[in-house]
N, C-alpha and C positions, 0 to 999 in steps of 0.2 A: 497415554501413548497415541490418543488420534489427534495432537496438536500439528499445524500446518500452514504453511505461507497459502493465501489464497490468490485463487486465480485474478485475472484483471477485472473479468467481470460481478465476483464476489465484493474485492475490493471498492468497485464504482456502487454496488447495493449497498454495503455499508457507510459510503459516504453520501450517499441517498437522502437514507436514512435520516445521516444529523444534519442537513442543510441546514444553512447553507456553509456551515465549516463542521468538519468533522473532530473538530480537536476536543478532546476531553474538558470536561469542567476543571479548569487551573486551580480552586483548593482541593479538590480528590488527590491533580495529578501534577504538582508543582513542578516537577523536571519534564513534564512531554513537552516536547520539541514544537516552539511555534508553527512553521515554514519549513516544513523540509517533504521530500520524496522518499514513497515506502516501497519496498519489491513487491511482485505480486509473482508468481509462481509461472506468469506466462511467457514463456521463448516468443521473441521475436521472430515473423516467419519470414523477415528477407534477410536474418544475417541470425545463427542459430547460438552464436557466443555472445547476445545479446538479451536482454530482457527487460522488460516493460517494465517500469516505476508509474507511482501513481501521487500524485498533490492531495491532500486531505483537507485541504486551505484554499487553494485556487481553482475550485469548481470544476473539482475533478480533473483538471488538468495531468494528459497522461506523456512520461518521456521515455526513448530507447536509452539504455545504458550496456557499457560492457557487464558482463557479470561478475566480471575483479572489481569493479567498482565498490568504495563502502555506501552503502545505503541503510537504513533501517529498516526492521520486521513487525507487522501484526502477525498473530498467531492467529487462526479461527480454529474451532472444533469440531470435529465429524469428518465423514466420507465426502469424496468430493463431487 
């Protein structure tokens, strides 16, 4: 019950972490997604129907998006 999108700057510590790509080892996890942007939980604070995505692959590279956009989710665990 305490699974949750993390914020932008959780999301940039976990991609920290696996520099310099954060992509999973491909025999563990043959369907994770090369190249793509994941949400992070953070509103953009100049346009509030927006929200921060984050690159796992392109050195953290972060973009605004609407938030109807499809994008992928990490989960993280705990309080935030």
């Amino acid at each position: 019950t305490d699974w949750r999108v993390p914020n932008e700057e959780e999301l940039q510590s976990i991609k920290s972490m696996e520099a310099p790509s954060a992509i999973p080892n491909s025999t563990a996890f043959p369907s994770w997604p090369a190249d793509d942007f994941w949400w992070t939980s953070t509103t953009d604070p100049q346009t509030t129907t927006n929200a921060m995505s984050l690159s796992l692959v392109a050195y953290g590279q972060s973009s605004v998006s609407a938030k109807t956009n499809a994008k992928r989710l990490i989960l993280v665990r705990g309080g935030n």
